[in-house]
C-alpha positions as CSV (number, residue, x, y, z in Angstrom):
1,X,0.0,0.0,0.0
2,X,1.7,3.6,-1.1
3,X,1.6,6.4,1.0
4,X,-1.3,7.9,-0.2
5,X,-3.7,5.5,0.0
6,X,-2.3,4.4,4.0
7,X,-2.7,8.6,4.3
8,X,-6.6,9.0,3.2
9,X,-7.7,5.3,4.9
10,X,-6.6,7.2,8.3
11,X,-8.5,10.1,7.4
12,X,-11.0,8.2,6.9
13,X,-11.6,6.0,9.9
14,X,-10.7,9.2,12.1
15,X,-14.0,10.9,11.0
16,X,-15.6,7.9,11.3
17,X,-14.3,7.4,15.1
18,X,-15.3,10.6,16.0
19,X,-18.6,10.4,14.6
20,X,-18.7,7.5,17.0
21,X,-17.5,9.6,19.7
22,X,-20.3,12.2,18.7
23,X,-23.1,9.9,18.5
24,X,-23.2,7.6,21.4
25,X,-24.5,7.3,24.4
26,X,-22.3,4.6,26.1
27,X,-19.5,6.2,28.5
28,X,-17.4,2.9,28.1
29,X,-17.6,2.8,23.8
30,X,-16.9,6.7,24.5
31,X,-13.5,6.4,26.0
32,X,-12.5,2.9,24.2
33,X,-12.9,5.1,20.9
34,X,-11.2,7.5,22.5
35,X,-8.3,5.5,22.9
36,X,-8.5,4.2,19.6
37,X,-8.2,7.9,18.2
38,X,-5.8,8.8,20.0
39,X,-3.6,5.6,18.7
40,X,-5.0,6.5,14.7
41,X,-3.4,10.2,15.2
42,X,-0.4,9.1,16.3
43,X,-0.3,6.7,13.6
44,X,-1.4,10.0,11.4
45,X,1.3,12.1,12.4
46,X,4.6,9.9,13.2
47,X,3.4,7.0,10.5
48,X,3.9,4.7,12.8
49,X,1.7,1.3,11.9
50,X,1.3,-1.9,14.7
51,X,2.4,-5.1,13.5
52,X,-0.4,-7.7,13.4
């Protein structure tokens, strides 16, 4: 995968995790989302991706 496309699939699920964040009600989906956007910024900004 080229840098472009790994660039605007982050973009992507970012909006879509903070829509999440947005819309729901549950404290506990809340802040597991929360962690999980803080992990796809990170992964934004340094480029850093987790080995499976």
């Amino acid at each position: 995968m080229n840098q472009q496309s790994t660039t605007s699939a982050l973009k992507a699920e970012i909006q879509r995790v903070n829509a999440i964040i947005r819309t729901t009600d549950s404290p506990k989906l809340r802040r597991d989302m929360a962690k999980y956007l803080k992990r796809l910024e990170k992964e934004a900004r340094f480029g850093i991706t987790k080995k499976p």
